[in-house]
Backbone bond lengths (Angstrom), bond angles and torsions (degrees), N, CA, C in turn:
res aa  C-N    CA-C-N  psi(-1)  N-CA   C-N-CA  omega(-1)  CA-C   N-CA-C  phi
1 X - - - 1.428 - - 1.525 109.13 -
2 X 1.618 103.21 148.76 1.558 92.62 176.26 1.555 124.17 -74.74
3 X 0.955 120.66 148.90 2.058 107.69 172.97 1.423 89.28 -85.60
4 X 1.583 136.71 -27.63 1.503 95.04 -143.39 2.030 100.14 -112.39
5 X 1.603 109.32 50.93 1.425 109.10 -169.49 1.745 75.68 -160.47
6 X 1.944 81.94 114.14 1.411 115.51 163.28 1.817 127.15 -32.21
7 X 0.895 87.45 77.91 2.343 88.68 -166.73 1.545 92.08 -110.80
8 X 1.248 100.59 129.07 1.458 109.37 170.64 1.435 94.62 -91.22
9 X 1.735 115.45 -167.05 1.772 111.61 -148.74 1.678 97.80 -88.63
10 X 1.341 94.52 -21.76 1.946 111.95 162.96 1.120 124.99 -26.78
11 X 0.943 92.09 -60.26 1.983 122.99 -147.17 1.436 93.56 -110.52
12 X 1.400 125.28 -33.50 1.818 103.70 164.56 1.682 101.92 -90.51
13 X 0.970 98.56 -0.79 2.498 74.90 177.60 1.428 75.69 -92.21
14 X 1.459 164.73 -55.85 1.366 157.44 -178.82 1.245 97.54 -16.38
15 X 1.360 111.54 -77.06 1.428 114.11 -161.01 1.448 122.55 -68.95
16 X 1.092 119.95 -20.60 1.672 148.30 -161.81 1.430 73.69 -82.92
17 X 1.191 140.51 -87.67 1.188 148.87 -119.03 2.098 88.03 -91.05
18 X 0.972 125.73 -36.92 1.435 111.71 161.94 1.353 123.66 -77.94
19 X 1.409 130.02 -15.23 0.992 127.43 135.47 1.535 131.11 -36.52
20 X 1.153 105.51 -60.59 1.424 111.73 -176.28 1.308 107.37 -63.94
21 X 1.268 129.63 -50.79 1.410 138.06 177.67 1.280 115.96 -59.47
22 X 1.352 145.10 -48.98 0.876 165.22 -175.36 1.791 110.09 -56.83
23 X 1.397 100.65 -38.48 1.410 106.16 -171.84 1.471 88.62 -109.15
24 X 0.893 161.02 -70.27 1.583 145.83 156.59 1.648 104.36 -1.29
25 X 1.314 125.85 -72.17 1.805 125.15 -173.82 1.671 97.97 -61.47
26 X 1.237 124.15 -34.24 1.548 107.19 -169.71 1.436 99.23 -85.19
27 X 1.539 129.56 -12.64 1.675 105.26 172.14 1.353 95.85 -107.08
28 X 0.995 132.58 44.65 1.754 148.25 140.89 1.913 108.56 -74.25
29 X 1.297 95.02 -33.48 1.780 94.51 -168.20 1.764 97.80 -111.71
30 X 1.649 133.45 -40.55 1.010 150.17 179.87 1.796 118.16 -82.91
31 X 1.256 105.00 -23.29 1.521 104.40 176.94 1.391 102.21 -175.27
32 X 1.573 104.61 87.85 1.367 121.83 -162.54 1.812 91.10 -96.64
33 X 1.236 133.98 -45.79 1.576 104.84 -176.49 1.782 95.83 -62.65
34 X 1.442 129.25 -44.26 1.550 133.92 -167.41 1.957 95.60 -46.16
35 X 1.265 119.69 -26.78 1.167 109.70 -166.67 1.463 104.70 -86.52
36 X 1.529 121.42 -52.06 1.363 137.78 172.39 1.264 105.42 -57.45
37 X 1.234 136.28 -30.30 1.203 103.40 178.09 2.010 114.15 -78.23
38 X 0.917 108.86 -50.11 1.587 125.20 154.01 1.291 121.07 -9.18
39 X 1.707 94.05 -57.83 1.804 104.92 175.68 1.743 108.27 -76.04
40 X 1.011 110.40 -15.85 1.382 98.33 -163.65 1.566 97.95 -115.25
41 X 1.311 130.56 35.03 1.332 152.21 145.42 1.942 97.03 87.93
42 X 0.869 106.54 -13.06 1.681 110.03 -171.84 1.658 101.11 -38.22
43 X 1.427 106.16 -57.76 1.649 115.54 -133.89 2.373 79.67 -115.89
44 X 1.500 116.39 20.28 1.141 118.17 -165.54 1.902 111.01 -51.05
45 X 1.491 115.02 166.87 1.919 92.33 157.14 1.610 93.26 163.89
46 X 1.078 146.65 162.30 0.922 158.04 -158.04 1.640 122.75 -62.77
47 X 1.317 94.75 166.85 1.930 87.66 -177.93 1.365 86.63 -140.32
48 X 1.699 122.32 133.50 1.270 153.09 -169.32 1.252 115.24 -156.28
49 X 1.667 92.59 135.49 1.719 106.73 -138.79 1.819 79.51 -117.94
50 X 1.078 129.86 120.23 1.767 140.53 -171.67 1.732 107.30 -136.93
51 X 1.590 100.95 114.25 1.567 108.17 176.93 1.663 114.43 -81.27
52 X 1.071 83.49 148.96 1.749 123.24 -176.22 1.605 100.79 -92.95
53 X 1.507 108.57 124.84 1.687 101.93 145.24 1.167 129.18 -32.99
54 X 1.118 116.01 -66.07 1.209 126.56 -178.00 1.723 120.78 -158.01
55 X 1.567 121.22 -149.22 1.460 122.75 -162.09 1.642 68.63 -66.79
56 X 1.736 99.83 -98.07 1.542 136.75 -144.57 1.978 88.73 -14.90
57 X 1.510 119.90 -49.95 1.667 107.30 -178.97 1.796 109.70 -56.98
58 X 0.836 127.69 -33.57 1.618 143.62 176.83 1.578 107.02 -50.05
59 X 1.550 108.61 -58.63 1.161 104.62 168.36 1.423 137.59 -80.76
60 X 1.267 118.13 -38.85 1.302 115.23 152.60 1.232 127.65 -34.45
61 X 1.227 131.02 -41.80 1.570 148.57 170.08 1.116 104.99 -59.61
62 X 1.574 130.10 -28.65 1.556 117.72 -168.54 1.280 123.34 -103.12
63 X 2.008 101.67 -18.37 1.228 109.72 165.22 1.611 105.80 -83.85
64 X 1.084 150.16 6.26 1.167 135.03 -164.58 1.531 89.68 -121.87
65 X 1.086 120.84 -52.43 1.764 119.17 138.77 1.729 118.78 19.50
66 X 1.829 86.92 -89.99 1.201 122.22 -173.96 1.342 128.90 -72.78
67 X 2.191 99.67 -15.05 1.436 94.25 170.91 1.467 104.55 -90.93
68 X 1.416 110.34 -33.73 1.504 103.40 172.10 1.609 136.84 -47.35
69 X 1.382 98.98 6.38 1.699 100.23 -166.55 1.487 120.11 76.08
70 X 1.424 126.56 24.95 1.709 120.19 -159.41 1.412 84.95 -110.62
71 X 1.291 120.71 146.49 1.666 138.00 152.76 1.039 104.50 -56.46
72 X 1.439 127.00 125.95 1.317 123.41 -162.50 1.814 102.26 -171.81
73 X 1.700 108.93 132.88 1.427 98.50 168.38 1.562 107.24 -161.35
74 X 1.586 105.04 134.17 1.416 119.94 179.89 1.476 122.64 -57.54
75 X 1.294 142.89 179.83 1.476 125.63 -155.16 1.022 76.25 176.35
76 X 1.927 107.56 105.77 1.635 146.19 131.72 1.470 113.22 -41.93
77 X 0.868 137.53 121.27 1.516 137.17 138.84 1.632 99.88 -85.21
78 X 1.168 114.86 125.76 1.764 142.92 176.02 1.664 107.90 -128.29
79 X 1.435 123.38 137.58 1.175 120.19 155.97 1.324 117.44 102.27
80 X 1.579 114.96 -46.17 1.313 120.34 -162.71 1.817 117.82 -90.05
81 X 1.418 98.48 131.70 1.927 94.07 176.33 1.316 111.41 -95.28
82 X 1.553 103.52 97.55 1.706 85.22 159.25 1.694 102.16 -135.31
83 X 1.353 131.20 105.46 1.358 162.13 161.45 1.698 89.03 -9.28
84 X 1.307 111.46 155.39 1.564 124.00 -58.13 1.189 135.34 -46.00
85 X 1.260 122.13 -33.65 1.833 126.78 -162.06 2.022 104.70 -115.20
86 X 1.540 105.31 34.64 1.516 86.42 -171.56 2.185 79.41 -155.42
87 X 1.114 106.03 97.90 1.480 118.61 -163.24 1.878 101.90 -127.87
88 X 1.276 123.54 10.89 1.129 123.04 159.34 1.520 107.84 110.89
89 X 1.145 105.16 -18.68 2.022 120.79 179.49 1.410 95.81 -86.73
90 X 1.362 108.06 144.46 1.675 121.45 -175.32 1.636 110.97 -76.11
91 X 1.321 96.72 121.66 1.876 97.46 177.75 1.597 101.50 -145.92
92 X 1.428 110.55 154.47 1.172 134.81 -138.97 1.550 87.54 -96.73
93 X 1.823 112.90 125.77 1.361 116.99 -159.70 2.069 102.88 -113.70
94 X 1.993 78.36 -54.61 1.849 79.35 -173.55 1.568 106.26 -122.76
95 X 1.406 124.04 -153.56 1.251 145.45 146.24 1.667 114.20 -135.52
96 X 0.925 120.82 113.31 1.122 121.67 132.44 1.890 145.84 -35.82
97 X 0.871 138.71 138.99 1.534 126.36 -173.45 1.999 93.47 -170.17
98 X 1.637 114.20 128.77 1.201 105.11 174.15 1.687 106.55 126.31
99 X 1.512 99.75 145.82 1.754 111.98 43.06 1.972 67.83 -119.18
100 X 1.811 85.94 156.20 1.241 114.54 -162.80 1.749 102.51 -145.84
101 X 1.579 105.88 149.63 1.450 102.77 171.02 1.951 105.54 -92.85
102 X 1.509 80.60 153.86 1.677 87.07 173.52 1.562 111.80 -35.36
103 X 1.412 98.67 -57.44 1.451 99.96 177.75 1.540 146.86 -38.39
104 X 1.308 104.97 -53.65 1.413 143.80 139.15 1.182 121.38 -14.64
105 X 1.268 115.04 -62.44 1.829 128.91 171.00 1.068 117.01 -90.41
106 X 1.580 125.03 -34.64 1.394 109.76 -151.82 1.757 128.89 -63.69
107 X 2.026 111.29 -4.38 1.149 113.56 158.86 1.270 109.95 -94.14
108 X 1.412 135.14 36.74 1.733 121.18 128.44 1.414 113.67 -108.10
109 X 1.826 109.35 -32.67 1.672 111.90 -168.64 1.359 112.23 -61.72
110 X 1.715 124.76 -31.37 1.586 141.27 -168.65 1.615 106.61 -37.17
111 X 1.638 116.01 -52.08 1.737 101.34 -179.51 0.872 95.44 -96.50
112 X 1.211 146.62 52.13 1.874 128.71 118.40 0.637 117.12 -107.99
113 X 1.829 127.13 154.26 1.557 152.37 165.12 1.110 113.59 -91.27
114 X 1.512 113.06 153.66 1.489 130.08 -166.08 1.896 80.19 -74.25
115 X 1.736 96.03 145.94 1.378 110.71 158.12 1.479 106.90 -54.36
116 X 1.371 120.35 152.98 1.476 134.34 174.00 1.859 98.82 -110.29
């Protein structure tokens, strides 16, 4: 998630939650046993929601993500008004990553902190 775009607790479980989803359906097509096993509790484990400075950290994370082989997908906010930083033009809200082992991520997840 970004830290530096005004989200009330609304509007970040919104995004959290397309995050999560988002990267769940893309290792449906990219890492379809990685997904089944996940669903079917084998490979189960937590979901942790960690802020970003900003975009440019968002993306970096997704290409390094994406070179690593991780199911992984970025998350547009389009459409929606909510004052100040969300005026109906598409801007870059979450990342997605997963489902993934600690291991797996933890050289992109390391500079972020758990949301407070």
């Amino acid at each position: 998630m970004r830290k530096d775009l005004e989200m009330g607790a609304g509007k970040l479980s919104a995004q959290s939650g397309h995050a999560y989803d988002d990267a769940l359906t893309a290792s449906e097509i990219t890492h379809p046993e990685r997904r089944k096993r996940y669903r079917n509790g084998v490979d189960g484990g937590s979901k942790v929601t960690l802020e970003a400075k900003n975009a440019n950290q968002l993306i970096r994370a997704y290409n390094e993500a994406r070179a690593a082989g991780l199911p992984c997908a970025i998350i547009v906010d389009q459409g929606h008004i909510y004052p100040p930083h969300f005026d109906g033009t598409p801007v870059i809200t979450a990342l997605g990553i997963g489902p993934v082992t600690k291991a797996e991520s933890k050289h992109i997840t390391k500079r972020f902190r758990c949301v407070k």
